[in-house]
N, C-alpha and C positions, 0 to 999 in steps of 0.2 A: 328797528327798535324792539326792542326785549316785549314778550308775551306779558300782558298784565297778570298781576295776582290780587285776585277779588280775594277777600277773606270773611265768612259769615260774624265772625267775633269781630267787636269794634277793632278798628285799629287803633285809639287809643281810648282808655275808660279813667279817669280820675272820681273819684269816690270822698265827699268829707273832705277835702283837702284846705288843711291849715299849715302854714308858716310865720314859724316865727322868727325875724332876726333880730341878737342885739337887745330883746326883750320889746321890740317893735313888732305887734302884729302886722303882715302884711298880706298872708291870704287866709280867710274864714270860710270852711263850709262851701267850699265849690264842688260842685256838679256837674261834669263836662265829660262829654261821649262825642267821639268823631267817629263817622263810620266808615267802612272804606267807598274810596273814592268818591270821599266830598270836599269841597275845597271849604275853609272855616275860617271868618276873618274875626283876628284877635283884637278889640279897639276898647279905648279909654283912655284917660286923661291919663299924663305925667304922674305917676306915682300910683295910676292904680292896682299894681301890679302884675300887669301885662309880660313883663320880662320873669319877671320872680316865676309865674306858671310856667311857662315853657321852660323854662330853666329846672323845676322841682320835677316837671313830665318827664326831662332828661335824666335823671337823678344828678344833676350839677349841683343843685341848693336840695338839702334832707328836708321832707315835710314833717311837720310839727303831729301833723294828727291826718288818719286819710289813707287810699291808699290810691295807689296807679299802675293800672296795666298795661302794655303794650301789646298792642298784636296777642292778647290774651295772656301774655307773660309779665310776671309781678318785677320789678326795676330790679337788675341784678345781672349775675352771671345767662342766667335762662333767658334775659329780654334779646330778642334776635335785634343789634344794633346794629348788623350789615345790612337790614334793608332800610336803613333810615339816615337820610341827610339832613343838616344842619346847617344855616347862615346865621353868624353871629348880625349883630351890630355894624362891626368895624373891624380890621387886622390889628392883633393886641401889640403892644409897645415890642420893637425888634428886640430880640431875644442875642444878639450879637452874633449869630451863628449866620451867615450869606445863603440865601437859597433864591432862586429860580421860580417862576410862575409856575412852572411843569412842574420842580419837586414841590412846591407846597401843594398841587392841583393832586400827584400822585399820592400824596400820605394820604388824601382820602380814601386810599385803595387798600390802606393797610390795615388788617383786620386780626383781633384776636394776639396770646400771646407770641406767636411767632412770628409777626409780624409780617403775614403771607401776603402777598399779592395776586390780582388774577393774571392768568392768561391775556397777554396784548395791552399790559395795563397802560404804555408808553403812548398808544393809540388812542386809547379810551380817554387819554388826560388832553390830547392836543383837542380831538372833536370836543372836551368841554370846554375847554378855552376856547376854542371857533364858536362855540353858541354863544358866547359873552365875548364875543367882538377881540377875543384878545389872543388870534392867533397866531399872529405875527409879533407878540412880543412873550414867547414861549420859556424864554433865554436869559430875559430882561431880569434883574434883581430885583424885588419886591418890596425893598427898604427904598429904591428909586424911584417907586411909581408914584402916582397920584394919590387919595384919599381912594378917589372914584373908582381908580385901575386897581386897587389893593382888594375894596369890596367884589368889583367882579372877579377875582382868583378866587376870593372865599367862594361867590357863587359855583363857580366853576366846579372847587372844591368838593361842594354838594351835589353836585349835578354828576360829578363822574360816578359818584357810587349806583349810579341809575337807578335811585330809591323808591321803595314802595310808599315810602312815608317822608316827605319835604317838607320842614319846620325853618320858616323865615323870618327872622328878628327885622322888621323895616330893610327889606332887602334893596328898597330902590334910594333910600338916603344916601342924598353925595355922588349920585351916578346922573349922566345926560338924561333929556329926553329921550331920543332916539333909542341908546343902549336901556332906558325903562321899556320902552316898546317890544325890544329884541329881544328884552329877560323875560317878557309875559308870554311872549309868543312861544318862547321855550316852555316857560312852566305850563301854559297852554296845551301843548304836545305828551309834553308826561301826564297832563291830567287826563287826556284821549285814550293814555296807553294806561291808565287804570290807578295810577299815584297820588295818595290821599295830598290833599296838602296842608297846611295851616299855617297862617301866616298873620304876624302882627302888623297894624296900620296904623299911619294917625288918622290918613282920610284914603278912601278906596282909591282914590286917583288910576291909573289904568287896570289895575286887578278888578274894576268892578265887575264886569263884564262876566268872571271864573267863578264870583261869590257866589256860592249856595246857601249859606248862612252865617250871620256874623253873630259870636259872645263879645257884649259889651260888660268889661269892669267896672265898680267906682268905689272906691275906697274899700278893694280886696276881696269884694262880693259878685256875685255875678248879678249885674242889672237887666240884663236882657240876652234872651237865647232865642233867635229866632230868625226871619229875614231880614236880610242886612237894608240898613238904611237908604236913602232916598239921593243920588249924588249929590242935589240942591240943597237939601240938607246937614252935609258933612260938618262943613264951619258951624252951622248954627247947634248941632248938638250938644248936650250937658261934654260927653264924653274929649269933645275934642280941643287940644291945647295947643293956643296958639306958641307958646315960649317956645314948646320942644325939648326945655331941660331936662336934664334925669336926676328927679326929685327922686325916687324909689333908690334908696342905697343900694339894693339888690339889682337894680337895671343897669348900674354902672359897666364899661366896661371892664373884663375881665381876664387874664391870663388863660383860666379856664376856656373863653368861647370857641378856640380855636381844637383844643384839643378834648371836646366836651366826648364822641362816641368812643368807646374801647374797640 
């Protein structure tokens, strides 16, 4: 496994951050600093939006007011977005075009305008598909698989760029137990080898164990920064919703989620 890289400057800094969509406020005056190599769970009820932030941290949604740094760099040409992986949601509506778990695992590898790849990239894509249990269907079309088997490719996806910084939209939705055990164990591993991470939740369920601190939302604000909740507690907090729908127009999913890094 790759040498960690600590960084003195946060790995991510949001500052003031407002969004507006549609003429609907949906994030006001957030304050949110992750520093490297902490794991930060993103929690709040259906619409508070939990998706719209990491989505505006990406530059996918423009913030209304605010600003955001990465790895000390302002969103833009200059933010290093090779060392940052990404799990959306879900894999967005097929595009008509046939691919492979391997080619969609390897476009994570593609960086920049020339669309470069690394050295052994063909390698680097099977060992992420073997940490998400899906090594043996390398081959298999991706419009064939499961809900479950499409999510772990996106993981997968993430996981090949060997990132200093893993941003998780509910990454265990829709997948087994077993393979939730086998995806923590993985993110487990990168958090050892020095990789910040953040990750949205309804309830900690197996990542509790990684939390170093959970930001709870509630109507677009930040309700609490601090240590994450009590597991006993999950269901009975303001934060947590039992429906699961995505009330947040901006949580929807997106065409965007798949191809959110440049």
């Amino acid at each position: 496994m790759r040498e960690p890289v600590i960084d003195a400057v946060p790995v991510v800094e949001a500052t003031g951050l407002g969004v507006t969509i549609g003429g609907q406020p949906i994030l006001a005056g957030i304050d949110v600093t992750v520093a490297s190599g902490e794991v930060l769970a993103l929690l709040g009820a259906n619409g508070s939006g939990k998706s719209t932030l990491v989505r505006t941290v990406l530059g996918v949604i423009p913030s209304t007011t605010g600003t955001v740094r990465l790895f000390g760099a302002p969103l833009g040409p200059a933010a290093p977005w090779h060392r940052i992986g990404y799990v959306p949601q879900r894999m967005p509506a097929a595009s008509g075009v046939p691919a492979t778990a391997l080619e969609v695992v390897t476009s994570g590898l593609l960086f920049g305008r020339t669309l470069r790849r690394p050295h052994g990239h063909r390698g680097r894509a099977l060992d992420a598909l073997a940490d998400v249990g899906l090594g043996d269907r390398a081959q298999q079309q991706v419009q064939d698989m499961s809900g479950g088997q499409q999510q772990r490719v996106l993981i997968a996806r993430a996981l090949v760029r060997r990132p200093d910084l893993l941003v998780l939209d509910e990454p265990t939705s829709g997948i087994d137990i077993p393979t939730q055990a086998t995806f923590v164990e993985t993110v487990s591993r990168l958090h050892d080898a020095g990789t910040t991470v953040v990750v949205i939740l309804h309830e900690l369920g197996p990542f509790a164990p990684l939390i170093d601190r959970a930001v709870v939302l509630r109507h677009g604000r930040v309700a609490h920064d601090g240590p994450p909740p009590r597991a006993r507690d999950e269901h009975a907090g303001e934060w947590h919703d039992h429906t699961h729908a995505h009330s947040d127009p901006a949580e929807a999913p997106s065409p965007l989620n798949v191809e959110v890094l440049p």
